[in-house]
C-alpha positions as CSV (number, residue, x, y, z in Angstrom):
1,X,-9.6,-12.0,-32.7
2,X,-9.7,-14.3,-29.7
3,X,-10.1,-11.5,-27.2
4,X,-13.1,-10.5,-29.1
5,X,-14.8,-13.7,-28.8
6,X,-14.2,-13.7,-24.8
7,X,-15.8,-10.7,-24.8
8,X,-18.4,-11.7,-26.6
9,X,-19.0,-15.1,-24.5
10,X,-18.2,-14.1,-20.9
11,X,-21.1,-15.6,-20.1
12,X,-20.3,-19.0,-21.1
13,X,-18.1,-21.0,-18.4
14,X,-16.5,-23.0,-21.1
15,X,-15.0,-19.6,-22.3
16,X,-14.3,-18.6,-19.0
17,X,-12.2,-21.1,-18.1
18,X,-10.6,-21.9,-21.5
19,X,-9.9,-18.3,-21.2
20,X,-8.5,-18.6,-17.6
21,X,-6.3,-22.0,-18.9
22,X,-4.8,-20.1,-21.3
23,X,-3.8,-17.1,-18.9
24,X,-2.4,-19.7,-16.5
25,X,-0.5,-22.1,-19.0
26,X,2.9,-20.5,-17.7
27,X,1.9,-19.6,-13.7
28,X,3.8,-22.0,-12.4
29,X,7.3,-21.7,-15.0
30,X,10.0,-19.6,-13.5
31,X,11.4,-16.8,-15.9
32,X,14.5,-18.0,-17.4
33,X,17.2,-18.6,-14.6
34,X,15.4,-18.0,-11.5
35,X,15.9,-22.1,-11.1
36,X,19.0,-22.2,-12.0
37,X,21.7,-23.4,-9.8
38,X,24.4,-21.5,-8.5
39,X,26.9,-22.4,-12.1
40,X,25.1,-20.4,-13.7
41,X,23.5,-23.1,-15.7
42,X,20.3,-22.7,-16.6
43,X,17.4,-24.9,-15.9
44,X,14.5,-25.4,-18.8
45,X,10.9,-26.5,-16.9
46,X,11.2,-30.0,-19.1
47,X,13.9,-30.7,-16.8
48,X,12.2,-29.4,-13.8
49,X,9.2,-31.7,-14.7
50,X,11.2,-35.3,-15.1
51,X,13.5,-33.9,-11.8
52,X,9.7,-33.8,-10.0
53,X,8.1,-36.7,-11.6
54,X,11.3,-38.9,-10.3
55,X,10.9,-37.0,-6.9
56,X,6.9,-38.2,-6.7
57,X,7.8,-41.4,-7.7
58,X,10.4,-42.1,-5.4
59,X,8.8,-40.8,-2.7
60,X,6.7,-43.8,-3.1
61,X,9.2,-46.2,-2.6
62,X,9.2,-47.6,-5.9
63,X,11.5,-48.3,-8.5
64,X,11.4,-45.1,-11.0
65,X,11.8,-46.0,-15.0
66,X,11.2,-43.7,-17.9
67,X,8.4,-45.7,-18.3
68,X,6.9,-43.7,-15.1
69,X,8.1,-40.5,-16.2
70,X,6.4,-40.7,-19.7
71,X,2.7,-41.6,-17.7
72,X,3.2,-38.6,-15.3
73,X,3.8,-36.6,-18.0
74,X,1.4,-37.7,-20.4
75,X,4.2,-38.1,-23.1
76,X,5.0,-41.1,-25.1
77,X,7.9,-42.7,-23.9
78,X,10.2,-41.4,-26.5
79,X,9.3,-38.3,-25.6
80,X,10.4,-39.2,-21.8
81,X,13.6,-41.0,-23.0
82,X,14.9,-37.7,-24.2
83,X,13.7,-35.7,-21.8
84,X,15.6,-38.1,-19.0
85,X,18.7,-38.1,-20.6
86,X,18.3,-34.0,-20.5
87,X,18.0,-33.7,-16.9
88,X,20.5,-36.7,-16.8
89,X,23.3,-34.3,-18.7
90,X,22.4,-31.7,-16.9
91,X,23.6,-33.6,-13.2
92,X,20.0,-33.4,-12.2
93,X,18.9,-37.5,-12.7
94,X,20.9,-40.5,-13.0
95,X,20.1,-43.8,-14.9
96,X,21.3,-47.4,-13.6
97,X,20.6,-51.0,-14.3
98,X,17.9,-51.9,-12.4
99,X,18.4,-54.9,-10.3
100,X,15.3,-57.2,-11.3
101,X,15.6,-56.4,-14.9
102,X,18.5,-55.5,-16.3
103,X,17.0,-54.4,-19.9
104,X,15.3,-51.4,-17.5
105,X,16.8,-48.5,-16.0
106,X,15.9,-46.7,-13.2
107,X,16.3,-43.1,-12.4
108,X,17.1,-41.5,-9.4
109,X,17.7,-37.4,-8.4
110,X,21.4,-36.4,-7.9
111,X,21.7,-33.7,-5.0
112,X,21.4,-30.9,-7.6
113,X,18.2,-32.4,-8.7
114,X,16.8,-32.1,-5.1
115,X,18.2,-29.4,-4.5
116,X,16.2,-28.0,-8.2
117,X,13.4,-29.8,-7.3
118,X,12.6,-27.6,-3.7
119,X,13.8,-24.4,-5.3
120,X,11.0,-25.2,-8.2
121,X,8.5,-26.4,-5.5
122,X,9.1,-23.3,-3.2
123,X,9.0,-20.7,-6.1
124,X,5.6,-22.3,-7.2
125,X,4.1,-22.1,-3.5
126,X,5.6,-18.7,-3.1
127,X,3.4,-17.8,-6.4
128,X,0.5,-19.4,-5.3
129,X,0.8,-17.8,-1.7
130,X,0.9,-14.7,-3.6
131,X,-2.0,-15.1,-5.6
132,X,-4.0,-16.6,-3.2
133,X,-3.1,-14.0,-0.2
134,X,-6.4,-12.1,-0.1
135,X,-8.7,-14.9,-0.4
136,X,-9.9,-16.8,3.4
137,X,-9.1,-19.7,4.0
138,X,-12.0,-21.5,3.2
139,X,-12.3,-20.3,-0.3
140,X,-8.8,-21.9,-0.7
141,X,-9.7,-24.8,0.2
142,X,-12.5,-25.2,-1.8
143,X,-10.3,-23.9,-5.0
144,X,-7.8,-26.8,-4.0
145,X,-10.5,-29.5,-3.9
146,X,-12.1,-28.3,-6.9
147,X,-8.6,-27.7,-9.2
148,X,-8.2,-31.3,-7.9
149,X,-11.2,-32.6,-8.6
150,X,-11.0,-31.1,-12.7
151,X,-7.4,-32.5,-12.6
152,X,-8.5,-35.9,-11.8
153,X,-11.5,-35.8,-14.6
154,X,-8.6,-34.2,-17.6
155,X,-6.7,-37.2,-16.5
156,X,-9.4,-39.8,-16.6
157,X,-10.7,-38.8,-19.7
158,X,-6.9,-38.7,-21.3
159,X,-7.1,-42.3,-20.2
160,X,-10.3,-43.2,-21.6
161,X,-9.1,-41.4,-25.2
162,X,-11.2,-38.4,-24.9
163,X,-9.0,-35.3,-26.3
């Protein structure tokens, strides 16, 4: 049993945070509906994750293709291509010739897909406000710069083909 084996090797941080990865897979997914817009149409987190990787990359100024959203989301770009044209039935990302190619597309949020993308970025703040209310504000800090830090090595090591 896998809680056994924590047990057993609490005193291993490998376990420890393994353990504390697992606990925190879903943190920052809403339940069911609580993104939803106001149709009553429900909003699945694969949609909330192309509508944010189009919002980061277009705050950047540049051009967004499916290309971009596949290496933000560490997914092949198959995987992206379906997962666009999702959010893009949904009336949360639109698709259009791009200009300088016109074998490319680029993406672009509608106003529901802003509007989706600060509900999702508000709820996950609101959570982390929550969780994060006792602790001072230097201890925050420090979380933030490590949780950065191990985010940048997972992604470098992705990148050099480490599992």
């Amino acid at each position: 049993m896998y809680s056994a084996y924590i047990v057993a090797h609490m005193d291993d941080p490998l376990t420890r945070i393994d353990d504390a990865l697992l606990r925190l897979r879903r943190f920052v997914q809403a339940p069911v509906g609580e993104l939803s817009p106001g149709s009553g149409e429900l909003a699945d987190m694969s949609t909330v994750l192309v509508v944010d990787a189009v919002e980061q990359a277009t705050s950047a100024g540049q051009p967004t293709t499916v290309g971009d959203v596949a290496k933000r989301l560490l997914v092949a770009p198959s995987t992206a291509s379906r997962l666009v044209e999702r959010a893009s039935e949904t009336g949360m990302v639109t698709r259009e010739r791009s200009a300088e190619d016109s074998r490319r597309a680029t993406l672009a949020l509608t106003g529901e897909g802003h509007a989706l993308a600060a509900r999702a970025r508000e709820y996950r703040r609101t959570r982390l406000a929550g969780a994060l209310g006792s602790w001072s504000a230097q201890r925050v800090e420090g979380f933030a710069t490590d949780l950065q830090d191990f985010a940048q090595a997972t992604g470098a090591a992705r990148k050099a083909g480490q599992p």
